[in-house]
SEFI-686853 format. One record per residue: x, y, z of N, C-alpha, C in turn; residue in three letters. Coordinates in nm, 3 decimals. Example, Ala and Ser with C-alpha at 12.3 -4.5 7.8 and 13.67 -1.06 7.14 Angstrom:
<rs>
R       nx       ny       nz      cax      cay      caz       cx       cy       cz  residuo
R    1.319   -0.569    0.780    1.230   -0.450    0.780    1.320   -0.330    0.780      ALA
R    1.285   -0.225    0.708    1.367   -0.106    0.714    1.290    0.003    0.787      SER
</rs>
This chain:
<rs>
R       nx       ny       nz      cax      cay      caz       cx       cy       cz  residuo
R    0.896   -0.916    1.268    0.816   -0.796    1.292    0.669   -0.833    1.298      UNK
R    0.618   -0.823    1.400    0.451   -0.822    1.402    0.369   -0.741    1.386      UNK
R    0.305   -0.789    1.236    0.176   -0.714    1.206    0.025   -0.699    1.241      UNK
R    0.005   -0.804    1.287   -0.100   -0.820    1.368   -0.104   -0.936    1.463      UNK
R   -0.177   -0.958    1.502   -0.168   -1.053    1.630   -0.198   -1.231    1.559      UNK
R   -0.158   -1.240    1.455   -0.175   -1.320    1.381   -0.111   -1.347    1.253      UNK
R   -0.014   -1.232    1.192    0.044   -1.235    1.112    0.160   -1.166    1.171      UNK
R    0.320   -1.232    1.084    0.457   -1.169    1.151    0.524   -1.210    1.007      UNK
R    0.653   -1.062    1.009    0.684   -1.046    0.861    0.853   -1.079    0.942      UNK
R    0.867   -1.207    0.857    1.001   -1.248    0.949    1.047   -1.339    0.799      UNK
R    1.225   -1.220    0.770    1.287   -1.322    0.686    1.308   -1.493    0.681      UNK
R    1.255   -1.560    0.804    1.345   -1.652    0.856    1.221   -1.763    0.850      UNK
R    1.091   -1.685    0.887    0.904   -1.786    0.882    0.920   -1.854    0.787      UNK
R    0.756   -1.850    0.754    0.712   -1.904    0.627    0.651   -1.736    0.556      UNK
R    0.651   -1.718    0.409    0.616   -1.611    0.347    0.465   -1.558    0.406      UNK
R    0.460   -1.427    0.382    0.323   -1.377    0.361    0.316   -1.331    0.215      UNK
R    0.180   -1.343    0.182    0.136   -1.256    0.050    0.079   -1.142    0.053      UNK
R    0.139   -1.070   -0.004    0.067   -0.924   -0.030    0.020   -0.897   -0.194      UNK
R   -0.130   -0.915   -0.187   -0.179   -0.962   -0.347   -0.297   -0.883   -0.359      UNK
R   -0.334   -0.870   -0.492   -0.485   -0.763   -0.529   -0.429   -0.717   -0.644      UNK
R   -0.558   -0.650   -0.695   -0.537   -0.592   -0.807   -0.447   -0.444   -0.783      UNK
R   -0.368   -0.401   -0.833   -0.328   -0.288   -0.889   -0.410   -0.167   -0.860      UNK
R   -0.492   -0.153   -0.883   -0.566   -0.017   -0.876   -0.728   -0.049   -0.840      UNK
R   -0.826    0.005   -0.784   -0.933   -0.045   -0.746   -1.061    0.006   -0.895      UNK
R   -1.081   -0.090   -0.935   -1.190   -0.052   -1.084   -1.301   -0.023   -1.030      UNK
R   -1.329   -0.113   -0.955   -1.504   -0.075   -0.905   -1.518   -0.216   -0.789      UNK
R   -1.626   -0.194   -0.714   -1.627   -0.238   -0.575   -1.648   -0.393   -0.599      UNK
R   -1.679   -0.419   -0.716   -1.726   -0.545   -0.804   -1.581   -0.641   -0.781      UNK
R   -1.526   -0.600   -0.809   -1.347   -0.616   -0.900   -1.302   -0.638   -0.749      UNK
R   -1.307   -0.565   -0.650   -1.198   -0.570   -0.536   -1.256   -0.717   -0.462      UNK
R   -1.403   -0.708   -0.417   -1.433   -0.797   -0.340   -1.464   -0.901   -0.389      UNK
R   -1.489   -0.900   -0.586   -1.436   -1.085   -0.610   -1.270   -1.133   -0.579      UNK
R   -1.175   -1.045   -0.627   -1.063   -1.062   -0.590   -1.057   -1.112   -0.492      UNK
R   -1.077   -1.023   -0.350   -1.054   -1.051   -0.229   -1.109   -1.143   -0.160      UNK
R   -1.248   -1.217   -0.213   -1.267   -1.350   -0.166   -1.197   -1.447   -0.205      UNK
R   -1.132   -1.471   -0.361   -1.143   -1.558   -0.423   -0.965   -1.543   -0.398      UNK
R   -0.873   -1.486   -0.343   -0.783   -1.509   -0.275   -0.771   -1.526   -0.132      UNK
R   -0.913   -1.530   -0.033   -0.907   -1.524    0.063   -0.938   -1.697    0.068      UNK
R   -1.004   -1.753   -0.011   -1.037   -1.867   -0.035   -0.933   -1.954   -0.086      UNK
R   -0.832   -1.947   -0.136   -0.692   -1.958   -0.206   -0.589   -1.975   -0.095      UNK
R   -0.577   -1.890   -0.014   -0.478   -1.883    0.106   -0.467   -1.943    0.192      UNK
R   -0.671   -1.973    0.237   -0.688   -2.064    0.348   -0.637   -2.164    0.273      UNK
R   -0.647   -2.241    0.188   -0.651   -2.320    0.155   -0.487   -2.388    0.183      UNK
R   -0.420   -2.269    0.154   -0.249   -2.310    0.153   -0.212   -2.291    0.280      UNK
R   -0.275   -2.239    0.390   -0.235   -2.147    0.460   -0.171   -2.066    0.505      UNK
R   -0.189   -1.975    0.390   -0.065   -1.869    0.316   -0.155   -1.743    0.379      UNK
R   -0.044   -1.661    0.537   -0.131   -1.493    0.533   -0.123   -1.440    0.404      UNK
R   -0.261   -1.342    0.413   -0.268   -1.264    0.279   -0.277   -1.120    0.351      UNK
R   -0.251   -1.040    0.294   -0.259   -0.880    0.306   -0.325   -0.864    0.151      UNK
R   -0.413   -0.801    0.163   -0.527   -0.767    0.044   -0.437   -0.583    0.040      UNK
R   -0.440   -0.584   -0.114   -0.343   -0.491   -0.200   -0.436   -0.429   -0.288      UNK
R   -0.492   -0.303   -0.297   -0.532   -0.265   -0.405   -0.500   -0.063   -0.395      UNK
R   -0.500    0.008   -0.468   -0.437    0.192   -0.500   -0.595    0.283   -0.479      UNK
R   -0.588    0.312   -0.405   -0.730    0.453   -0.429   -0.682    0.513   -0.529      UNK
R   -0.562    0.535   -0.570   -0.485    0.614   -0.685   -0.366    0.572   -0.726      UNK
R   -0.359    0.606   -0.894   -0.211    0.532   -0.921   -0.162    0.711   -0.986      UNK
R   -0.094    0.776   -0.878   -0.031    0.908   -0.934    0.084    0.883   -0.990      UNK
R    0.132    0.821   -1.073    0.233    0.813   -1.106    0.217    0.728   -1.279      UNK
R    0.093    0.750   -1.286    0.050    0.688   -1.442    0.107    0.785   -1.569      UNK
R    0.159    0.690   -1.665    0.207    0.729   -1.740    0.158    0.873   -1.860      UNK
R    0.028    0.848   -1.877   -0.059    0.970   -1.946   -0.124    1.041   -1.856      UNK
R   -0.150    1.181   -1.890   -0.238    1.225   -1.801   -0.395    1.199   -1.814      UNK
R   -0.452    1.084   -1.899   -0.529    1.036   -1.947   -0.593    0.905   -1.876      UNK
R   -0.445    0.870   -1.797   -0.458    0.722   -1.725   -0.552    0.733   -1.686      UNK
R   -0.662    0.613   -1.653   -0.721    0.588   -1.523   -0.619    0.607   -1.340      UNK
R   -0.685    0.642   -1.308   -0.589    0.674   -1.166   -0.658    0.601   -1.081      UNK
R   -0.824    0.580   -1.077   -0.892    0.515   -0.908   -0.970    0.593   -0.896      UNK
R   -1.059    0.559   -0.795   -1.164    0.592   -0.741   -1.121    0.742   -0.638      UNK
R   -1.045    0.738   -0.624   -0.992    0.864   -0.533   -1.011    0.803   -0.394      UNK
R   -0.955    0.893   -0.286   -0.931    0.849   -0.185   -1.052    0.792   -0.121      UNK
R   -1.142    0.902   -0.054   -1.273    0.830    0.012   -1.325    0.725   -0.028      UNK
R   -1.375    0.728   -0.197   -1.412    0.586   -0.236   -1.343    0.467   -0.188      UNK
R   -1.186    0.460   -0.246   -1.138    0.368   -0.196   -1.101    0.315   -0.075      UNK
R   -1.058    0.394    0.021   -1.088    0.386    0.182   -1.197    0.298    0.170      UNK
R   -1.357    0.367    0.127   -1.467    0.299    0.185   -1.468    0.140    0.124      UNK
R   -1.427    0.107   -0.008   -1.395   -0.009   -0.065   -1.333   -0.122    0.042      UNK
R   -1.186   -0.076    0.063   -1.114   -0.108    0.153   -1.162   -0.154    0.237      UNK
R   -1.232   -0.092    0.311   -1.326   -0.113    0.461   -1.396   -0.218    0.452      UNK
R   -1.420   -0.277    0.306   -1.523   -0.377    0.284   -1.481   -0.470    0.289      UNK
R   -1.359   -0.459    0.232   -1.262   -0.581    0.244   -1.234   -0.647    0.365      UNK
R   -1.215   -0.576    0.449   -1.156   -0.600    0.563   -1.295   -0.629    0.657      UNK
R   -1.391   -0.542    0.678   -1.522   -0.675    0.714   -1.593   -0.725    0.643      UNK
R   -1.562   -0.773    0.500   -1.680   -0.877    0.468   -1.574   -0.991    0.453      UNK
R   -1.434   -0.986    0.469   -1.382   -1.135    0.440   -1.248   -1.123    0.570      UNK
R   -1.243   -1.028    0.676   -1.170   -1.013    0.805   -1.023   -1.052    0.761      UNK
R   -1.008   -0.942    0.625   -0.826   -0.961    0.595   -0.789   -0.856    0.611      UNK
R   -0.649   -0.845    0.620   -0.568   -0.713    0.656   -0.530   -0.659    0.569      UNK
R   -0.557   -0.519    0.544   -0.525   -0.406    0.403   -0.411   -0.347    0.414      UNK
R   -0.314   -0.317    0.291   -0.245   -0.213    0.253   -0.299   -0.171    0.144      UNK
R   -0.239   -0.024    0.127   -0.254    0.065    0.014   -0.153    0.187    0.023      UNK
R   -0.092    0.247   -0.073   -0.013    0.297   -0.104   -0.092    0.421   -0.078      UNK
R   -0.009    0.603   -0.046    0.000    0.706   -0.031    0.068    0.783   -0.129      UNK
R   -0.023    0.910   -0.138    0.092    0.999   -0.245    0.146    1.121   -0.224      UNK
R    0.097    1.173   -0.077    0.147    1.308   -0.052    0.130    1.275    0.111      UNK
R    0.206    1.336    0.188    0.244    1.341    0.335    0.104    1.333    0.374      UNK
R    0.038    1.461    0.335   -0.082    1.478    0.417   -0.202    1.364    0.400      UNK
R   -0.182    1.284    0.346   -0.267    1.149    0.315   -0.233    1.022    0.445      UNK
R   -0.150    1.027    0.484   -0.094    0.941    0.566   -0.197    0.887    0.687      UNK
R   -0.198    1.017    0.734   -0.289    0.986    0.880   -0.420    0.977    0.833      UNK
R   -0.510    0.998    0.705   -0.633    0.969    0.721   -0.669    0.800    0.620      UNK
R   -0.549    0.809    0.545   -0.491    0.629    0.528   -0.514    0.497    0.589      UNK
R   -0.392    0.593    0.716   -0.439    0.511    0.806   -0.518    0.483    0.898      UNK
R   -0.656    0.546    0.899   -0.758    0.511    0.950   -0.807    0.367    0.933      UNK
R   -0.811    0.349    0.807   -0.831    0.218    0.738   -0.755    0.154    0.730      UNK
R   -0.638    0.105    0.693   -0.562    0.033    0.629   -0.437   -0.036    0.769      UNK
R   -0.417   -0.142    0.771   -0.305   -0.226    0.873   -0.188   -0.172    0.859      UNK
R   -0.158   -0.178    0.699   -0.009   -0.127    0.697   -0.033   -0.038    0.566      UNK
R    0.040    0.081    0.602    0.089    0.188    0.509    0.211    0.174    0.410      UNK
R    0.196    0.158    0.254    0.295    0.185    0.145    0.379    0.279    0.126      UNK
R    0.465    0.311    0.118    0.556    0.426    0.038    0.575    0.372   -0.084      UNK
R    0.516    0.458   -0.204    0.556    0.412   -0.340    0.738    0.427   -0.395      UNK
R    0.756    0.323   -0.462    0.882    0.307   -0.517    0.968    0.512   -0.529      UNK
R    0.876    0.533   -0.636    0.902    0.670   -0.681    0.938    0.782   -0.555      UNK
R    0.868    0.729   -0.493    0.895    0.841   -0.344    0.946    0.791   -0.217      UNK
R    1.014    0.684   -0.232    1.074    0.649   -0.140    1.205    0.715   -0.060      UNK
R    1.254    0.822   -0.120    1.321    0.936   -0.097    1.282    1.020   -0.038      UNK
R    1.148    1.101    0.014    1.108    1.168    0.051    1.113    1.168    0.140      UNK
R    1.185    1.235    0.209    1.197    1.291    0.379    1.038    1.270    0.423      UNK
R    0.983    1.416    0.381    0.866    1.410    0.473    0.736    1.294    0.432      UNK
R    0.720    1.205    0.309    0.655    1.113    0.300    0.705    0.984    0.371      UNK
R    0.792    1.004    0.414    0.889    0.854    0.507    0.837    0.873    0.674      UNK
R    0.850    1.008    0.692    0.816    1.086    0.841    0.673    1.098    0.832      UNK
R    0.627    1.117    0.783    0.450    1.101    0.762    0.410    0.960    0.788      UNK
R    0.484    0.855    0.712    0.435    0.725    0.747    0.474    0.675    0.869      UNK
R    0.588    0.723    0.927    0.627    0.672    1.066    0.564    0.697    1.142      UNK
R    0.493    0.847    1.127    0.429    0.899    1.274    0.292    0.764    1.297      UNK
R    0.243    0.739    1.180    0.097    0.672    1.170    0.121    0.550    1.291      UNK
R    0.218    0.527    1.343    0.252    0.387    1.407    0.222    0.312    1.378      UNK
R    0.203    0.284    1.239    0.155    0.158    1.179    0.284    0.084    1.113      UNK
R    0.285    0.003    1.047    0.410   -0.142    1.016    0.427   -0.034    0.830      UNK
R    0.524   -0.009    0.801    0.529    0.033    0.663    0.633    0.017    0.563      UNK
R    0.578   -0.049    0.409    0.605   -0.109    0.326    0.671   -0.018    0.250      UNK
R    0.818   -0.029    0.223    0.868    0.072    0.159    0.888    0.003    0.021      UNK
R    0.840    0.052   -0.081    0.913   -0.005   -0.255    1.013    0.058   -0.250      UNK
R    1.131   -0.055   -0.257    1.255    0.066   -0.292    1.264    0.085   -0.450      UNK
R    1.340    0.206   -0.459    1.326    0.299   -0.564    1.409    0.209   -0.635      UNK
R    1.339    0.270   -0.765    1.431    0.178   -0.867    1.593    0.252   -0.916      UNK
R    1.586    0.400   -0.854    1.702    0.437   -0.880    1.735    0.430   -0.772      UNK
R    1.750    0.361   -0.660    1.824    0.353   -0.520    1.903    0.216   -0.516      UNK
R    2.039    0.181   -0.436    2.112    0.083   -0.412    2.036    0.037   -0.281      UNK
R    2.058   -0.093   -0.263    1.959   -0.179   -0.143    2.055   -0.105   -0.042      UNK
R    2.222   -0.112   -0.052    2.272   -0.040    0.055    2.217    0.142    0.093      UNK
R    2.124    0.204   -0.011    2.111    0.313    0.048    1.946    0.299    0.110      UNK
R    1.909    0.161    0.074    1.736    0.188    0.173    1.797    0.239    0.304      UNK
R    1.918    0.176    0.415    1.958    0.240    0.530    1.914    0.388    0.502      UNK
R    1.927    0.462    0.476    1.906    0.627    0.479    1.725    0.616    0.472      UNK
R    1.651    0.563    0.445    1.502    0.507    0.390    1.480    0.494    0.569      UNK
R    1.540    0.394    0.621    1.491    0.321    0.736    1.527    0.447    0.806      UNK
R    1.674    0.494    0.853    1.657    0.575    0.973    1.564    0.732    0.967      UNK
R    1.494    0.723    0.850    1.411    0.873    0.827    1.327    0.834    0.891      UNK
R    1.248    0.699    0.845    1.098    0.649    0.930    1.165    0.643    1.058      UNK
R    1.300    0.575    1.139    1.308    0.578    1.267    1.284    0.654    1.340      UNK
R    1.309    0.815    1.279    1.387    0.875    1.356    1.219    0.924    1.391      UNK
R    1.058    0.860    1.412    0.993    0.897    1.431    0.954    0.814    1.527      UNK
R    1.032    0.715    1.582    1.002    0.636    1.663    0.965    0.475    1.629      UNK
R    0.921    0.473    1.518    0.857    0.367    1.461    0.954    0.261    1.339      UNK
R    0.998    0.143    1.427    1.102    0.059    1.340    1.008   -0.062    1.306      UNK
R    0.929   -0.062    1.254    0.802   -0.134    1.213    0.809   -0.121    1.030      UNK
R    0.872   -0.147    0.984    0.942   -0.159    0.839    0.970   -0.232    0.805      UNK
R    0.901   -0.292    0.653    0.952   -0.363    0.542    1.020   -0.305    0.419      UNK
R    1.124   -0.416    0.405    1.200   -0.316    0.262    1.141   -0.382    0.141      UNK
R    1.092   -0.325    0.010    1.061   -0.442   -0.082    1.112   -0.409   -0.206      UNK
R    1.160   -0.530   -0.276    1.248   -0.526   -0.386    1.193   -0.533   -0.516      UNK
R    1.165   -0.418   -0.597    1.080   -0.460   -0.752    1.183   -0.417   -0.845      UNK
R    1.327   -0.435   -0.832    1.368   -0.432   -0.990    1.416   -0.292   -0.978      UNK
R    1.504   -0.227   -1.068    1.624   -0.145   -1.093    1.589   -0.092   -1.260      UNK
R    1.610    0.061   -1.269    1.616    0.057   -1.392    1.708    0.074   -1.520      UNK
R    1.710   -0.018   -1.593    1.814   -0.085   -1.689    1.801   -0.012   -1.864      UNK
R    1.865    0.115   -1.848    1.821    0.211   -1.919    1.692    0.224   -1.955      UNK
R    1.693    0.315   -2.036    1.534    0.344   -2.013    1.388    0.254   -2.053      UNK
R    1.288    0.233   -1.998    1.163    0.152   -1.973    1.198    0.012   -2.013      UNK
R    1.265   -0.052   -1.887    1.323   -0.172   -1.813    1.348   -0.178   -1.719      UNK
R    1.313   -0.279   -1.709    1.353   -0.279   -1.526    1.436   -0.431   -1.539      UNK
R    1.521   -0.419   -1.464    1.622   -0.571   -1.436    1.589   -0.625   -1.259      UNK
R    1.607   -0.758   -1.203    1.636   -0.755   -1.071    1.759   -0.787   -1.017      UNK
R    1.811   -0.769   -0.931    1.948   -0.763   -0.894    1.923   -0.850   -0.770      UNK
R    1.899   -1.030   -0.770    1.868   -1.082   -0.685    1.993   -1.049   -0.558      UNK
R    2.100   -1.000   -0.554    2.188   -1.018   -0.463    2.186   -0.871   -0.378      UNK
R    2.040   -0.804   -0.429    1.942   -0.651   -0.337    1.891   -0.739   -0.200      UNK
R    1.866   -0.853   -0.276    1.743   -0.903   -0.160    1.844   -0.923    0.000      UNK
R    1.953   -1.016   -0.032    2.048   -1.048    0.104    2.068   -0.909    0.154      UNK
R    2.148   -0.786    0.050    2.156   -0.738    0.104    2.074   -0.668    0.207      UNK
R    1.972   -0.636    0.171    1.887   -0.539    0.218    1.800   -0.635    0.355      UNK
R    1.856   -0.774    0.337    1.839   -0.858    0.465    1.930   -0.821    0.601      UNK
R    2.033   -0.729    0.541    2.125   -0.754    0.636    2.133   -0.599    0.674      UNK
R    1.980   -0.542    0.681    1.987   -0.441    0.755    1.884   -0.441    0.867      UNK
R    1.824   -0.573    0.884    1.756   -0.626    0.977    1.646   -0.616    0.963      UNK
R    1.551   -0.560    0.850    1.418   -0.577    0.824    1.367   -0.703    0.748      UNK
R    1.276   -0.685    0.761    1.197   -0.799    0.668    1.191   -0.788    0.542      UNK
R    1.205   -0.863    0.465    1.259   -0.830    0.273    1.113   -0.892    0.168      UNK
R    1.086   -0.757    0.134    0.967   -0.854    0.030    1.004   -0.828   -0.105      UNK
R    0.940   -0.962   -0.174    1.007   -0.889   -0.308    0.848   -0.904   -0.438      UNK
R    0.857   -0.780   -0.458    0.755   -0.747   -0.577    0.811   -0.831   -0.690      UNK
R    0.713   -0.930   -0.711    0.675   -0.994   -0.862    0.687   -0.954   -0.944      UNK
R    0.527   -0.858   -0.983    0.481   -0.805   -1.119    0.540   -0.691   -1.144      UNK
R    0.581   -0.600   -1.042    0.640   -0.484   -1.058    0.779   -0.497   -1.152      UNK
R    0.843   -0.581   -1.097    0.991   -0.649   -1.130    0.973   -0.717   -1.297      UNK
R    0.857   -0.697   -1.335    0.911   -0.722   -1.468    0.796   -0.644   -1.583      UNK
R    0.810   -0.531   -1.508    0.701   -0.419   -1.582    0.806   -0.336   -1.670      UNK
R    0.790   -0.248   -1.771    0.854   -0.188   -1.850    0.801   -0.014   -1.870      UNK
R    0.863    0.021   -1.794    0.757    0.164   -1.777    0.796    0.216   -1.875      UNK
R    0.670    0.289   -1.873    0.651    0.365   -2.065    0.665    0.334   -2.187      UNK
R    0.678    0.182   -2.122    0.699    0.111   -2.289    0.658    0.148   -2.400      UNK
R    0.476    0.161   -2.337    0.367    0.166   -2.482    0.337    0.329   -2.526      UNK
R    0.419    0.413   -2.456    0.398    0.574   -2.468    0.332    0.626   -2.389      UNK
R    0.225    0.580   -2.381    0.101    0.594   -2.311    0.089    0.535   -2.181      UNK
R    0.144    0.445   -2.142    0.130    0.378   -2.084    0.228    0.299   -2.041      UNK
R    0.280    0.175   -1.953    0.381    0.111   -1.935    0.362   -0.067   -1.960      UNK
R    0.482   -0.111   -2.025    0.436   -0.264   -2.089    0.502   -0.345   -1.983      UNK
R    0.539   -0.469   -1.996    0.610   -0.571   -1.943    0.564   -0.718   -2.010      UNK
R    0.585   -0.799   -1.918    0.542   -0.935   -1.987    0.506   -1.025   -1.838      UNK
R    0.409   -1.062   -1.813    0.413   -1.135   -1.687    0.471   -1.231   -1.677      UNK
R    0.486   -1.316   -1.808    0.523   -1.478   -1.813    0.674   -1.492   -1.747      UNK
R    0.744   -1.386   -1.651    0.829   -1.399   -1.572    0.831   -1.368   -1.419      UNK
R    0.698   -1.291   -1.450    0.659   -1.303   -1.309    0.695   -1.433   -1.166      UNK
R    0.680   -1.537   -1.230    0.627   -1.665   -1.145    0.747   -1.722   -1.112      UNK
R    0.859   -1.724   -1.203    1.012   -1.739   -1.235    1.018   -1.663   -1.103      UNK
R    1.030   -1.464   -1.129    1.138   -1.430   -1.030    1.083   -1.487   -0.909      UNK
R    0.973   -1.500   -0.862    0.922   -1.476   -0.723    0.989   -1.627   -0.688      UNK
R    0.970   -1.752   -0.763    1.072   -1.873   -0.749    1.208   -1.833   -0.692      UNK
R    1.253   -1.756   -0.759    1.407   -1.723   -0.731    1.450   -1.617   -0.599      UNK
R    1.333   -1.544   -0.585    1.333   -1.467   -0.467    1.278   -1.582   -0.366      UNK
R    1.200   -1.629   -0.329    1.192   -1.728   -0.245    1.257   -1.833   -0.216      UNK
R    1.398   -1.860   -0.319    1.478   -1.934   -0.304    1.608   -1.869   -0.191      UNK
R    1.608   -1.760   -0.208    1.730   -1.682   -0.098    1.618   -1.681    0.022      UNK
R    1.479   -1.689    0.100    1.424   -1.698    0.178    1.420   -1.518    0.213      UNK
R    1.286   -1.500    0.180    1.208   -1.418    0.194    1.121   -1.353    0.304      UNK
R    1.069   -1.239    0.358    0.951   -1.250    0.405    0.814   -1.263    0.387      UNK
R    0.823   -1.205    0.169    0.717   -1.213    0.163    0.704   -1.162    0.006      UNK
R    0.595   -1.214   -0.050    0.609   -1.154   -0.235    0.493   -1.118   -0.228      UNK
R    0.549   -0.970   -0.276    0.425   -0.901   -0.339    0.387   -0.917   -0.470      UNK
R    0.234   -0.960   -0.527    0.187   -1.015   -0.692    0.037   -0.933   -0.664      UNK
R    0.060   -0.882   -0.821   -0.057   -0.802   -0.852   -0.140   -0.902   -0.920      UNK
R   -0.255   -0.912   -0.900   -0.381   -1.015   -0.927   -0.485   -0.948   -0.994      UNK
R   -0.566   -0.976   -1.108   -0.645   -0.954   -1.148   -0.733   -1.036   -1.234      UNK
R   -0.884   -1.043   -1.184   -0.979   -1.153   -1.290   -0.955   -1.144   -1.409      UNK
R   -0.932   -1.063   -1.491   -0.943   -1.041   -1.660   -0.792   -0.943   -1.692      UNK
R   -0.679   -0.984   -1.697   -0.561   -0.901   -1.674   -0.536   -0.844   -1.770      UNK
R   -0.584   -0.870   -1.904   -0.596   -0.786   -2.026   -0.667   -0.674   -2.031      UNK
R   -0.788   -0.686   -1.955   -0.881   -0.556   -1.936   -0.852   -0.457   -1.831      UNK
R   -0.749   -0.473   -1.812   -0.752   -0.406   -1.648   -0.671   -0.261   -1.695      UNK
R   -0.733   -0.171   -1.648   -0.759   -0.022   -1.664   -0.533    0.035   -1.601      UNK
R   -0.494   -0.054   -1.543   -0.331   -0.057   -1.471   -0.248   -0.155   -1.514      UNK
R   -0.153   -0.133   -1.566   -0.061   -0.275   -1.526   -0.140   -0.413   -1.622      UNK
R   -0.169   -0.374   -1.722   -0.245   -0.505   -1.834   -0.137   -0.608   -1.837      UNK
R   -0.029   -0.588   -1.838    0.076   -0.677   -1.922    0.150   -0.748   -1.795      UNK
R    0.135   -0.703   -1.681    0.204   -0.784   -1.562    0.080   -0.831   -1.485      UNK
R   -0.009   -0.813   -1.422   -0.094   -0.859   -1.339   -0.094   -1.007   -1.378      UNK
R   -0.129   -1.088   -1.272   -0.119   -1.249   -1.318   -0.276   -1.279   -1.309      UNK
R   -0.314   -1.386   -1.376   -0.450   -1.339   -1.385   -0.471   -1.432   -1.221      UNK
R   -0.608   -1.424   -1.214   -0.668   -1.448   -1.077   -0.728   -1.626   -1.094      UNK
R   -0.763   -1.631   -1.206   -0.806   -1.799   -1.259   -0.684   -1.920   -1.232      UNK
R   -0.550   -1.843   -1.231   -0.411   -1.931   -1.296   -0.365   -1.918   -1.134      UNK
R   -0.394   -1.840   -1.014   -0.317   -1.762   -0.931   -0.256   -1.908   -0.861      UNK
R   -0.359   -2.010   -0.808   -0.385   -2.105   -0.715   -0.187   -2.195   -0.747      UNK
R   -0.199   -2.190   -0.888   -0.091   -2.270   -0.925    0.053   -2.215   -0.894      UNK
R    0.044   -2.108   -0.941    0.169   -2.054   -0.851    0.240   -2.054   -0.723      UNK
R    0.115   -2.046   -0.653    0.095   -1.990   -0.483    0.151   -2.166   -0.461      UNK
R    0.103   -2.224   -0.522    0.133   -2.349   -0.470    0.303   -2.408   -0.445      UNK
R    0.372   -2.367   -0.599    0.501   -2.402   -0.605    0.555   -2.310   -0.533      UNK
R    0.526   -2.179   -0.485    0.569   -2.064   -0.402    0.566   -2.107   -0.267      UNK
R    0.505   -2.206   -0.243    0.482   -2.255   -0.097    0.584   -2.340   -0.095      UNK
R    0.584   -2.426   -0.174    0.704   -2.510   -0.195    0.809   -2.480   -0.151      UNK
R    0.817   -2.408   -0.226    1.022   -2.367   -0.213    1.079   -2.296   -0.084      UNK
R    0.971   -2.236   -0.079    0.960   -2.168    0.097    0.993   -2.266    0.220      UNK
R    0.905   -2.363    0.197    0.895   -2.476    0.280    1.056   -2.533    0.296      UNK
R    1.129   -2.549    0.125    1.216   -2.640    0.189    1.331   -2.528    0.200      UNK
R    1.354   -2.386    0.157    1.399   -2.318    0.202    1.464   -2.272    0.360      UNK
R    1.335   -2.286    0.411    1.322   -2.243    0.602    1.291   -2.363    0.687      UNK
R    1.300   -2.533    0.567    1.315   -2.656    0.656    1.157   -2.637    0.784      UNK
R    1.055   -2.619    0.708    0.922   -2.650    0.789    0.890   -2.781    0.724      UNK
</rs>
């Protein structure tokens, strides 16, 4: 599937990354990130898709930090994309967000939680843009099919399916590496979320826990069945970070990963 005239999301390539922080803190936070993985990638020559939330509606307190809200982050976004010429996603939370989304952004998210939604699936299709579905953690990889032909039926078969984990009674998540083939064998491109995949929602009451130090593991093991692409949440100071403290990988350690992630890819797809 081609995302831009320079990047293609193909089970069969070499991976793309889809990486950033979690939620956007301040304009500080996005565009050290986004150099200092844009600088990282060249290096491997690993595509990157720069990842960060104008909003996280789906936070555990009504207390959470959520984001800058939409405009801000749009305009953030925008920065990204001309001060270091990388390609953006960001996630949506209501239909009517879609089309002014995608003004900015390459490719459009459907969050895990709403990946069911008729008209948030049909909202993202119309945008004709390439779109990243999280499948739900209460959905079977055999029912993303019902996922894909909602966005089809708008014309637009420009879809990734992505895999973060299942939930394993309550605030756990498990992965069910044998989601990934399947959901290969409905002809899209298969990404599989990292940090998400080993987050623990609502762990802390307030909030949701996990442990990253398995992060690096699954994405090994998902890139071992050959992938299109892992999504990893990144952040400079991952303890401080206002989203997702306990999974984000920090941004200092990132280089080492990306590296053995290249690896296995490599001898995976025999480049």
């Amino acid at each position: 599937m081609k995302i831009s005239n320079n990047i293609t999301a193909s089970n069969d390539e070499k991976f793309l990354l889809i990486a950033g922080p979690c939620v956007i803190e301040s304009k500080e936070q996005v565009l050290e990130t986004a150099e200092k993985l844009k600088e990282i990638t060249n290096r491997h020559n690993i595509h990157l898709i720069f990842k960060s939330s104008f909003d996280k509606a789906n936070r555990s307190s009504i207390n959470s930090y959520r984001g800058p809200g939409l405009e801000q982050g749009l305009d953030m976004l925008q920065r990204v994309k001309d001060e270091y010429d990388l390609q953006v996603i960001t996630d949506f939370h209501v239909p009517e967000q879609a089309e002014r989304v995608a003004e900015v952004v390459d490719i459009l998210q459907v969050p895990a939680f709403l990946s069911r939604q008729t008209d948030m699936l049909t909202a993202a299709g119309e945008t004709g843009l390439p779109i990243h579905v999280k499948k739900g953690q209460f959905i079977s990889a055999e029912g993303m099919d019902n996922v894909i032909n909602k966005i089809e039926s708008t014309g637009n078969d420009r879809i990734m399916l992505c895999e973060r984990g299942a939930m394993f009674g309550y605030n756990n998540l498990v992965v069910d590496m044998r989601n990934l083939d399947i959901m290969k064998e409905l002809n899209k491109p298969v990404v599989f979320d990292t940090t998400h995949s080993v987050q623990r929602p609502g762990a802390r009451g307030e909030s949701s826990g996990g442990d990253r130090r398995f992060a690096p593991t699954l994405a090994r093991a998902a890139l071992g069945t050959g992938v299109a692409g892992i999504f990893a949440e990144v952040h400079p100071d991952p303890p401080s970070a206002k989203c997702d403290s306990a999974t984000q990988l920090p941004l200092d350690e990132f280089e080492s990963h990306l590296k053995n992630w290249k690896a296995i890819d490599e001898v995976v797809k025999n480049d």
